[in-house]
Every structure is written in C-alpha cells, then in structure tokens.
C-alpha positions in Angstrom: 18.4 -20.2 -30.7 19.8 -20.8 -27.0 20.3 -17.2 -26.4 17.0 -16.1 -25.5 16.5 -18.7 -22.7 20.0 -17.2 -21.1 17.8 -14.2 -19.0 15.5 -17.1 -17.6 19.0 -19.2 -16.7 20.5 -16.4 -15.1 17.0 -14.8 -13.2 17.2 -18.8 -12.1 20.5 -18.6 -10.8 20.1 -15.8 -9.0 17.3 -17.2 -7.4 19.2 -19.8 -6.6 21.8 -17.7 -4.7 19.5 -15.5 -2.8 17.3 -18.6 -1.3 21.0 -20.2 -0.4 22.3 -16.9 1.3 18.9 -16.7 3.2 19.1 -20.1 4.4 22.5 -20.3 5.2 22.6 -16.6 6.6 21.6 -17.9 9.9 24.3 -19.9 10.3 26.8 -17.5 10.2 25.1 -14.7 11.8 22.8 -16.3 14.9 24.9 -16.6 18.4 25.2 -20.1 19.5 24.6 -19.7 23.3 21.8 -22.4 24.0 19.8 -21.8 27.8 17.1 -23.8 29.1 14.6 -20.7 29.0 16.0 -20.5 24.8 15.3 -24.5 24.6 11.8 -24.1 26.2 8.6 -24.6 24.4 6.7 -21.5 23.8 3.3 -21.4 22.3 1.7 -17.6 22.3 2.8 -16.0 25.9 1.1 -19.2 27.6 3.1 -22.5 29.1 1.8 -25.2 27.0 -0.9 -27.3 28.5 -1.8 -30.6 27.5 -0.6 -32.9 24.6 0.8 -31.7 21.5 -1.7 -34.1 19.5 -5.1 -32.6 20.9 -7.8 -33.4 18.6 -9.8 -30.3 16.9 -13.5 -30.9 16.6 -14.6 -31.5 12.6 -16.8 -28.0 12.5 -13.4 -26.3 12.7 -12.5 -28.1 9.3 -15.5 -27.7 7.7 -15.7 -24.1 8.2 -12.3 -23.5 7.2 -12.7 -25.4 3.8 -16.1 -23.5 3.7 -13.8 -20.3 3.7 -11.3 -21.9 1.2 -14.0 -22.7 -1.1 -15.6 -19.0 -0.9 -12.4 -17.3 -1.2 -11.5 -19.2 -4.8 -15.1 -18.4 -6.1 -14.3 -14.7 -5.1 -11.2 -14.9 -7.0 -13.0 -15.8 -9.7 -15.3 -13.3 -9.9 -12.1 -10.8 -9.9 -11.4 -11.3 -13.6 -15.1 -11.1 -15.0 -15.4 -7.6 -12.7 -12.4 -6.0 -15.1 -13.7 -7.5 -18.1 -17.4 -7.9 -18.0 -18.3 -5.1 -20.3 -16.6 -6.9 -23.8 -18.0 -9.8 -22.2 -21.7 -8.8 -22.9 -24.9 -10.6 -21.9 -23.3 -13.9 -22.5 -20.8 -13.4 -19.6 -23.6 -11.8 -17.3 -25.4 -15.2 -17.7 -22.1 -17.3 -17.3 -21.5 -15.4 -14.0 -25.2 -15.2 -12.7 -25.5 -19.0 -13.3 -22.0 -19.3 -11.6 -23.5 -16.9 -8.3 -26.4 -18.9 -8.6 -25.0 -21.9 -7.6 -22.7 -20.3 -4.9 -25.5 -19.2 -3.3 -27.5 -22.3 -3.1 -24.5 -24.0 -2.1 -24.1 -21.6 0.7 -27.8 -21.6 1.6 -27.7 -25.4 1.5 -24.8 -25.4 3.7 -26.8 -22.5 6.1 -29.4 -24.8 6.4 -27.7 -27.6 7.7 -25.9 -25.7 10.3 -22.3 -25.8 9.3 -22.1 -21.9 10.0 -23.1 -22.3 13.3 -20.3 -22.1 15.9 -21.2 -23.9 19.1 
C-alpha cells in the first residue's frame, strides 16, 4: 500500500537536493575578495539618497491592491472562457452577474478618484 507514495518520496527528495545544491552552490563557487566599491550600496545606477525608511504616499497602495484585485477576477474569468459553451445560459448569467459587479466596483472606485495619479 506504501508503494505508490515512493514516486512522490523520491520527486521530494530530489527537490530537496536541487534547492540544497542551489543554495549552497554559491558557497563554493563565488570568489571571496570583498572591496569597498563590492560592499557599497547600490540602488538602480543612482547613489542612494535619503533614508532607507521613506514613506510612500497611500494612493500607491491602493492602486496596487486595485491591480491585485483586477488581476484575480481576470483569472477567474480564464476558466469560464474554456468552458463556457457546456456551461450554458446558467454560466453566462453566473459570469455577467460576476462582470457586473466588477464593473461597478471599478466605476465606484473611478468615481472617487483612486485612479487618478497626482
């Protein structure tokens, strides 16, 4: 009865051994000689200019989980796109009520000016 978990052991185990020869790799392989211009702090081409803990204003978050919560209701549109033809008129409704809301959720949030980038 054990037997047919022994592929998922050893696809585990070999998992195992590829993530501890890829963390480890650098170890063995990477030259030690530390310089100052190797030790310095580089952020895109440009010297880094004031503190590290700069505060970002709250648009910036709310459009990003704006996009995160767009993106997911995309991906859920991907699987009724494949399938919508065995899923009849029953599915069109389910997904036209579900686009329904998403777009009053994204006209609601239109409307109070979260899309706006000043």
């Amino acid at each position: 009865m054990l037997a047919q978990y022994v592929p998922v052991l050893i696809t585990f185990a070999l998992a195992l051994i590829v993530v501890t020869v890829m963390v480890n790799a650098n170890r063995f392989l990477s030259p030690r000689n530390s310089t100052d211009t190797k030790l310095e702090i580089f952020e895109c081409g440009n010297e880094p200019s004031g503190p590290a803990w700069g505060r970002f204003s709250v648009k910036f978050y709310l459009t990003a989980i704006l996009f995160i919560v767009f993106d997911v209701e995309v991906v859920f549109m991907y699987p009724y796109a494949v399938v919508f033809r065995e899923l009849g008129w029953q599915g069109f409704a389910a997904m036209s009520v579900f686009l329904f809301l998403a777009v009053i959720g994204l006209l609601y949030e239109w409307k109070k000016g979260a899309l706006k980038w000043d």
